[in-house]
N, C-alpha and C positions, 0 to 999 in steps of 0.2 A: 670307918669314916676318918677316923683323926688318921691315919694308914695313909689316906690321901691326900688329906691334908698335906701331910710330911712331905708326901710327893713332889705335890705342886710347888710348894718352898723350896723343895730342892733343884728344881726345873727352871723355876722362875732366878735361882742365884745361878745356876747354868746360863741360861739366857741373857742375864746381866752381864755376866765376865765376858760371851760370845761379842755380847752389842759393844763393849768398851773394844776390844783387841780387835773388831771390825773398823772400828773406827780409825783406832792406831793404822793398820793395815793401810787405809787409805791416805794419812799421813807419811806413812814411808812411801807409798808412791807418788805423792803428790811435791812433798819436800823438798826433794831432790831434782826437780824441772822448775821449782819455783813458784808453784800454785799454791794459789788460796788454798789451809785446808778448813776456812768456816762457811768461805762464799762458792758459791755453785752448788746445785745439786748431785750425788751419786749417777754415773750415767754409765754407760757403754762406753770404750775407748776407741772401738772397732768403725762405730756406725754412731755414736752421738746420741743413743737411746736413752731418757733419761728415766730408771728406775723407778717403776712404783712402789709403796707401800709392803706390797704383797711381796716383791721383787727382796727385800730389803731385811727380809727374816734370817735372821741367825741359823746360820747350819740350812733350814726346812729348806729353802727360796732356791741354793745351790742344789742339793736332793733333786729338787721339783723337777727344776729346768733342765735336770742332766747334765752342769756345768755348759749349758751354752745360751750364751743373750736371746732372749724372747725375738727380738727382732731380725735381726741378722743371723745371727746363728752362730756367731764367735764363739771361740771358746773362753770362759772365765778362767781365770788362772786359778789352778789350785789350792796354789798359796792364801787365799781367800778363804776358803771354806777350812785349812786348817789352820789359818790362826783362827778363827772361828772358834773351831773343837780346840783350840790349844787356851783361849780366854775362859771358856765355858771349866773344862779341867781345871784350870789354874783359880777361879773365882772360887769351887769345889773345896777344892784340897787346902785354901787358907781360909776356910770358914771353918773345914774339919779340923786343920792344924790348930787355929790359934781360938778358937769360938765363933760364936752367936753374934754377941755384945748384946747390949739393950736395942739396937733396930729388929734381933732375931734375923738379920741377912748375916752378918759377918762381924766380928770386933772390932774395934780399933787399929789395933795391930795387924792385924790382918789384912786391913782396907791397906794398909801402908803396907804391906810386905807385894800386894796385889799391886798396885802402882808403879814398884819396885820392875817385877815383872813385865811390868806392862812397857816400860822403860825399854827394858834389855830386848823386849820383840823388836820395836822399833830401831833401836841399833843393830841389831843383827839383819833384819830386814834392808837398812840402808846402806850399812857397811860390806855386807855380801855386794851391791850392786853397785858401788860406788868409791869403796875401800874409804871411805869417810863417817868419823863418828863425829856430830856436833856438837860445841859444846854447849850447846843450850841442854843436851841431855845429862853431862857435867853438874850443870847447876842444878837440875832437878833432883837429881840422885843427893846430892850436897844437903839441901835444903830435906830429904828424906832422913836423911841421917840426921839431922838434930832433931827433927819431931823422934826417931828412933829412939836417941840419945835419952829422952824421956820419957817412953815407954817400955825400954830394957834396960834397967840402972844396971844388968848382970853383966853385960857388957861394958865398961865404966870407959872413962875420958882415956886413958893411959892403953888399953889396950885397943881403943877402937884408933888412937893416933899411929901404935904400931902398926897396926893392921894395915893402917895407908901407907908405910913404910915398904914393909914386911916383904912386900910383891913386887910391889911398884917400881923398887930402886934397884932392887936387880935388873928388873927389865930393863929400867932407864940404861944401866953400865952394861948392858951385852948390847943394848942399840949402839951406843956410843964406837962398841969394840966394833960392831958386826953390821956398818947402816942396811937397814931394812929390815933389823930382827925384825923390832913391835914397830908397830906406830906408835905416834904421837898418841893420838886417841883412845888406845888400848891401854897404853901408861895413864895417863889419867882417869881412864876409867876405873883401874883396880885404887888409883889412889882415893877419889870419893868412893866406893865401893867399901874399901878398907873402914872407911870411918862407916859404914851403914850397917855392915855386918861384924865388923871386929877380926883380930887376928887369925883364929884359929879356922872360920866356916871362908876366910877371905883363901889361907893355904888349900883347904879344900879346893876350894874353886879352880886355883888353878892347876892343880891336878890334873882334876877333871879336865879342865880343858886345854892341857896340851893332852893328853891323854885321845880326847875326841880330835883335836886337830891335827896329831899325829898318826890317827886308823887312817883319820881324811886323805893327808897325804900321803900315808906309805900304799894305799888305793888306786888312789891318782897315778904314783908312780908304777905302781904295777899294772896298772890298765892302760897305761903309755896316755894319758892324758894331760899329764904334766910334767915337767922336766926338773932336774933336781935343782934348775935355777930359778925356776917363776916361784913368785909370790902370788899367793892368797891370803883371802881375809880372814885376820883370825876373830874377828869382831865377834860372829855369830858361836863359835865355839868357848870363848869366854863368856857370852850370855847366857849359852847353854851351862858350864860349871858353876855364874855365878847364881842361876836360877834353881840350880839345885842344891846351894851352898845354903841359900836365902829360907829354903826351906828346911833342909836335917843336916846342914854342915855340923852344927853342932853334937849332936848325933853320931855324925859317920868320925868325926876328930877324934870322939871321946869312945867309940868302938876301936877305932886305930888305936890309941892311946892305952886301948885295958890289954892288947896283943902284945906289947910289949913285955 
């Protein structure tokens, strides 16, 4: 019985992360055309259907329908049902990472590391489609990091300040040499970034992701999809290394560190 219990608890914080990054999800589409994302209801894009209850279930509701609108028969975009499973994962693994707390869903820390993520979907979601990170999401990560600041004293003021350095300003000087390295938005991103996670899980990060957006594009160019001149966004491949920095940078630094 308690077997089940456990179950259900861990279904139900599945469910929560799913419902949040669902949510996100329709802010990255909606953002960027300029729509409300508190007024109107979830509808169909296709046909103007607007979404019931039953329609509106995390992960199930996509399953059900076979990925296409009950009424017209559109197809759902995918990208929906996985950030779906990508909320559900991510609410998971920083309950498992960081605890419980006293609600028994997740700790403190963790709600914030969750948020963090929740963050970087939406950037990578807008700046894939739009080559635009805003900075309203700047300030969010910003104001992340001093509730951080007091929840990981391990990370202290002098290295979380490098850490916004650390990245940041190299990018800035090879845009400067090379216009079009980074963006603007990418710069700044590792700069609040730096102060949320501190120096060492921040170098992670970008590892990681030139590493992913360097498979990206040596792909591209081998599958004649793109030319050695076009840009792409590296928004989403940054989110991706900082979301895995967010979670064992520390970890993977200090594995790197003992091979020395």
């Amino acid at each position: 019985m308690l077997g089940i219990l456990e179950g259900i608890l861990w279904l139900i914080r599945f469910l929560f992360g799913a419902c949040i990054f669902s949510f996100l999800c329709v802010v990255a589409d909606r953002m960027p055309r300029k729509e409300s994302i508190v007024k109107g209801r979830s509808h169909c894009t296709a046909c103007g259907h607007v979404l019931t209850p039953a329609e509106l279930i995390p992960c199930v509701s996509y399953l059900c329908l076979r990925g296409r609108c009950r009424a017209c028969g559109a197809g759902i975009p995918v990208r929906e049902f996985l950030c779906e499973t990508v909320g559900g994962a991510a609410f998971v693994l920083c309950a498992v990472h960081y605890g419980f707390g006293v609600t028994g869903l997740i700790s403190l820390e963790g709600a914030v590391v969750f948020c963090y993520l929740g963050i970087l979907l939406a950037v990578a979601l807008i700046d894939w489609e739009t080559q635009m990170i805003y900075n309203r999401f700047h300030i969010l990560i910003l104001l992340l990091a001093v509730v951080q600041c007091m929840l990981v004293p391990e990370h202290g003021l002098p290295d979380r300040l490098l850490g916004a350095v650390i990245v940041s300003v190299p990018m800035l000087a090879l845009t400067l040499l090379v216009p079009g390295a980074f963006g603007g938005g990418d710069i700044k991103l590792m700069v609040v970034t730096g102060l949320f996670l501190g120096t060492a899980p921040t170098v992670v990060a970008m590892f990681l992701s030139l590493v992913a957006g360097g498979g990206f594009a040596a792909g591209m160019l081998l599958a004649k999809k793109m030319e050695k001149t076009d840009q792409f966004a590296f928004g989403p491949f940054l989110a991706f290394g900082l979301a895995v920095a967010a979670l064992w940078g520390d970890q993977i630094a200090g594995w790197y560190l003992s091979l020395l």
